[in-house]
Structure formats: structure tokens, C-alpha cells
C-alpha positions, 0 to 999 in steps of 0.5 A, a space after each residue: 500500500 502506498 501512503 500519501 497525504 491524500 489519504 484522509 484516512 491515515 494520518 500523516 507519516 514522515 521518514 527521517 534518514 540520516 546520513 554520514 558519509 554513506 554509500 552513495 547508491 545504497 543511500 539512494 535505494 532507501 530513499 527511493 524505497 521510502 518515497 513511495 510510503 510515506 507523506 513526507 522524507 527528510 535526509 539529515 547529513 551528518 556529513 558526506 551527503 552533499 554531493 547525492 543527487 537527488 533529483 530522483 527524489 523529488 519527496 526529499 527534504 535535504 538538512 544539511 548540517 555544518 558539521 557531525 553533531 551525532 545521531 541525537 541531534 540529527 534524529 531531533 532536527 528531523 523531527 522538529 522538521 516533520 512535526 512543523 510539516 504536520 506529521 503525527 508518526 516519524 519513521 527512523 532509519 539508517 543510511 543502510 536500510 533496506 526497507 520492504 515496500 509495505 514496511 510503512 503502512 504494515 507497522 502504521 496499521 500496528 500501531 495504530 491497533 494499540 493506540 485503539 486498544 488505549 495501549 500508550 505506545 511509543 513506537 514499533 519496530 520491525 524483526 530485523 536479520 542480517 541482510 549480508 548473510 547468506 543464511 537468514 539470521 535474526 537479531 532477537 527482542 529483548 524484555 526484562 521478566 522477574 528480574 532477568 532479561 529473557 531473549 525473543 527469538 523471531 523465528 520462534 513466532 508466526 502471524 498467527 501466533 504473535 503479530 507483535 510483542 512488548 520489548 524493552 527496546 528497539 533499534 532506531 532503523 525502521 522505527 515508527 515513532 508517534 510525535 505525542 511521544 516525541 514532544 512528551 520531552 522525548 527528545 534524543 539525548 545528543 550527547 550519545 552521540 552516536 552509540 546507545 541513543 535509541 537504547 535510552 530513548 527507548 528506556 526513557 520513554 518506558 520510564 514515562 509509562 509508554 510501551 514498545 512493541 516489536 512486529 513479528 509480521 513485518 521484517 527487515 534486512 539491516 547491517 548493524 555493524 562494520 561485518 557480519 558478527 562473531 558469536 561468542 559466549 551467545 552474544 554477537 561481537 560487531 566488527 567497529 572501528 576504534 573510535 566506534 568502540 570508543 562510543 561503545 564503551 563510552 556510552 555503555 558506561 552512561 548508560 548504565 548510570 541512568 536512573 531509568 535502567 535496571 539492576 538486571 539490565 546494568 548487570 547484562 550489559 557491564 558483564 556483556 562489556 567486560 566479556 567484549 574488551 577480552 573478545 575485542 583483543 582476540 577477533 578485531 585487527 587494529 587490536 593496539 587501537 581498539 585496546 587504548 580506544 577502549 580504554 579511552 571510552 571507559 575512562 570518559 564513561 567513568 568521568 560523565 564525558 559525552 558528546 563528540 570525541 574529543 580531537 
């Protein structure tokens, strides 16, 4: 189904896409794919999307910004964008999405269901899998039960079964946000940065009394990280850079100090970062970069330094 503002019966739906020097045709694709879905389109560069033509995109509403202020700040110029322009739901994404064609329209349908039912839902969000592996691996849900954080695997559902389930938190890439949220001082956290900032959206909002809820009905093929994941200790490993596994580190260790976030939760991910600064120096390459990075990270972390990495 294709969404336009024609549609009197839906309510309007923006798409926010930011951008940091991307792959430019794989850039494009996205764009293209979401212009037939949604009202209205808006590309934030973080830097490196000056040069896109986008002439094949009339939809588009190019945000340039002077410089990288990071995924919080960008995500919150769209919005404030989409908002103005008089959208009541924002799509998030990557720069390397790759949406289905009914992805919009099937977890607008969702969420609109819950918001019938009096269910105070914040956003929604696709099952997602690897899109660059051959095998079909999916990236689990998580939610937190008596105490412990319990995975949701996809694969375990069908439709007719479960067409979405309550989680704890949703990655930023194809999630339909409503703007009510957005403006109940649901903003993004800039000083993320980059690493973690839907992860305390999502916690933060939950602290509000809104829900999350992952769609079992709709999936998508993304790539979380530089290469497809090593799996260790049944966690996934992504390959990043130095610097972002200084972000990583960095952000874990913010994170993990807000009010909002749980014993079960803190403990999780301090036991998970201790596990990948040993797997980091076995797997990755640059392993003297990643060790004094790393340890940069922890040591901003430990210090409440946040924002961009200091140059």
C-alpha cells in the first residue's frame, strides 16, 4: 500500500534518514524505497551527503548540517522538521536500510491497533536479520521478566501466533515513532552521540509509562555493524572501528548510570562489556587501537564525558 497525504484516512507519516558519509547508491535505494510510503522524507547529513543527487527524489527534504553533531541531534532536527510539516508518526532509519515496500503502512496499521486498544505506545519496530548473510539470521527482542532479561527469538513466532510483542527496546532503523511521544520531552539525548541513543530513548520513554512493541509480521534486512558478527559466549561481537568502540564503551558506561535502567539490565550489559574488551583483543585487527580506544571510552564513561570525541 502506498501512503500519501491524500489519504484522509491515515494520518500523516514522515521518514527521517540520516546520513554520514554513506554509500552513495545504497543511500539512494532507501530513499527511493521510502518515497513511495510515506507523506513526507527528510535526509539529515551528518556529513558526506552533499554531493547525492537527488533529483530522483523529488519527496526529499535535504538538512544539511555544518558539521557531525551525532545521531541525537540529527534524529531531533528531523523531527522538529516533520512535526512543523504536520506529521503525527516519524519513521527512523539508517543510511543502510533496506526497507520492504509495505514496511510503512504494515507497522502504521500496528500501531495504530494499540493506540485503539488505549495501549500508550511509543513506537514499533520491525524483526530485523542480517541482510549480508547468506543464511537468514535474526537479531532477537529483548524484555526484562522477574528480574532477568529473557531473549525473543523471531523465528520462534508466526502471524498467527504473535503479530507483535512488548520489548524493552528497539533499534532506531525502521522505527515508527508517534510525535505525542516525541514532544512528551522525548527528545534524543545528543550527547550519545552516536552509540546507545535509541537504547535510552527507548528506556526513557518506558520510564514515562509508554510501551514498545516489536512486529513479528513485518521484517527487515539491516547491517548493524562494520561485518557480519562473531558469536561468542551467545552474544554477537560487531566488527567497529576504534573510535566506534570508543562510543561503545563510552556510552555503555552512561548508560548504565541512568536512573531509568535496571539492576538486571546494568548487570547484562557491564558483564556483556567486560566479556567484549577480552573478545575485542582476540577477533578485531587494529587490536593496539581498539585496546587504548577502549580504554579511552571507559575512562570518559567513568568521568560523565559525552558528546563528540574529543580531537
Amino acid at each position: 500500500m502506498t501512503h500519501t497525504s491524500s489519504d484522509t484516512s491515515r494520518p500523516a507519516v514522515a521518514a527521517v534518514v540520516v546520513g554520514y558519509f554513506p554509500e552513495h547508491p545504497v543511500l539512494l535505494a532507501l530513499l527511493a524505497k521510502l518515497q513511495g510510503q510515506v507523506d513526507r522524507l527528510y535526509l539529515v547529513d551528518n556529513g558526506g551527503c552533499d554531493k547525492i543527487d537527488l533529483q530522483a527524489t523529488p519527496k526529499c527534504q535535504y538538512i544539511r548540517l555544518d558539521k557531525n553533531y551525532g545521531l541525537g541531534y540529527a534524529l531531533n532536527r528531523g523531527f522538529e522538521a516533520a512535526i512543523q510539516d504536520g506529521a503525527h508518526y516519524v519513521a527512523t532509519f539508517d543510511q543502510d536500510s533496506a526497507p520492504p515496500d509495505h514496511l510503512i503502512a504494515s507497522l502504521l496499521t500496528q500501531h495504530e491497533l494499540l493506540h485503539a486498544q488505549g495501549v500508550k505506545c511509543a513506537a514499533i519496530g520491525p524483526t530485523f536479520f542480517d541482510r549480508r548473510e547468506a543464511d537468514k539470521v535474526y537479531f532477537p527482542f529483548y524484555k526484562e521478566g522477574s528480574g532477568n532479561i529473557q531473549a525473543i527469538i523471531p523465528a520462534d513466532f508466526d502471524d498467527a501466533t504473535a503479530r507483535y510483542v512488548e520489548v524493552d527496546v528497539l533499534i532506531t532503523s525502521g522505527m515508527l515513532i508517534r510525535t505525542t511521544a516525541w514532544l512528551d520531552t522525548l527528545r534524543y539525548d545528543d550527547g550519545m552521540f552516536v552509540d546507545y541513543t535509541d537504547t535510552e530513548w527507548c528506556f526513557r520513554a518506558r520510564s514515562k509509562g509508554y510501551q514498545l512493541f516489536g512486529s513479528m509480521a513485518v521484517q527487515m534486512g539491516h547491517a548493524l555493524s562494520d561485518a557480519p558478527p562473531v558469536r561468542l559466549f551467545n552474544l554477537n561481537f560487531f566488527h567497529y572501528s576504534p573510535l566506534r568502540r570508543y562510543y561503545y564503551f563510552r556510552n555503555t558506561l552512561l548508560f548504565c548510570k541512568k536512573p531509568y535502567v535496571s539492576s538486571a539490565w546494568k548487570k547484562r550489559l557491564l558483564v556483556g562489556l567486560s566479556i567484549r574488551f577480552f573478545a575485542s583483543l582476540v577477533y578485531e585487527n587494529r587490536r593496539l587501537s581498539q585496546f587504548k580506544m577502549m580504554c579511552k571510552g571507559i575512562w570518559s564513561g567513568l568521568h560523565n564525558k559525552s558528546g563528540a570525541y574529543p580531537t
